[in-house]
C-alpha positions in Angstrom: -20.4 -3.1 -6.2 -17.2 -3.3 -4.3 -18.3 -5.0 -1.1 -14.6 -5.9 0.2 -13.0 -3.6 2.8 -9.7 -2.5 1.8 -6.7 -4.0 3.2 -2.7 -2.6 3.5 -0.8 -4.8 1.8 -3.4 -7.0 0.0 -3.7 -7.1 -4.0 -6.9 -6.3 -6.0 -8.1 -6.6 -9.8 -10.1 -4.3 -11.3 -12.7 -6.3 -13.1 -13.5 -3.4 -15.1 -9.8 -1.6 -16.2 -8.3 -5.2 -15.8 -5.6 -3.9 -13.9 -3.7 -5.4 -10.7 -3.0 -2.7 -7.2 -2.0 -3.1 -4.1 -3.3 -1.3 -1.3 -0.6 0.5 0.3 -2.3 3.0 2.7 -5.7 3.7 4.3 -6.6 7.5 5.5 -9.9 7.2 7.6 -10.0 10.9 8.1 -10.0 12.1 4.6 -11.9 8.8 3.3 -9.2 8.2 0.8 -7.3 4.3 -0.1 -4.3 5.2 -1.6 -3.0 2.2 -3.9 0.0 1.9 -5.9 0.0 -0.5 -9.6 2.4 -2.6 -11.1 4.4 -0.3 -13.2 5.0 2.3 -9.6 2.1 4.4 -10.2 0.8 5.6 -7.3 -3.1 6.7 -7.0 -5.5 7.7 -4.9 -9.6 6.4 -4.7 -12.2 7.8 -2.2 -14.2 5.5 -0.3 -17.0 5.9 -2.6 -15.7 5.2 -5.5 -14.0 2.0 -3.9 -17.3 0.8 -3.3 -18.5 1.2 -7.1 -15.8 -0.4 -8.5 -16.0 -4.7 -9.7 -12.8 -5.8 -7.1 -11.4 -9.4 -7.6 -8.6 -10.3 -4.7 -5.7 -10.6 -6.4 -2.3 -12.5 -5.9 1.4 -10.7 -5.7 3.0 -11.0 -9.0 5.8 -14.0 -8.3 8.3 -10.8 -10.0 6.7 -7.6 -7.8 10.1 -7.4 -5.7 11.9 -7.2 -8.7 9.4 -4.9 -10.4 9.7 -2.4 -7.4 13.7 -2.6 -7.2 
């Protein structure tokens, strides 16, 4: 379904879970997009299953500096 590549540092919604990440690192060798939500959680999604999920690009939160701090 997914047919954006992911990106360090851009945001996505997950049309499905309804939930805003950011990706925050890319491992080619292992296949793995390692993204981090809005409350700190950080997770990890495998190149397939990036490519099942609905993404929406997605802006910052205007508060995310705050939220991180």
């Amino acid at each position: 379904m997914a047919s954006q590549v992911p990106v360090i540092g851009a945001w996505y919604q997950d049309a499905t879970e309804d939930q805003i990440f950011e990706v925050v690192a890319i491992d080619e060798q292992a296949a793995l997009v390692e993204i981090q939500y809005l409350d700190g959680e950080v997770s990890e999604l495998d190149f397939e299953t990036w490519q099942q999920i609905l993404l929406l690009s997605a802006k910052p939160p205007e508060d995310w500096l705050h939220l991180t701090n």
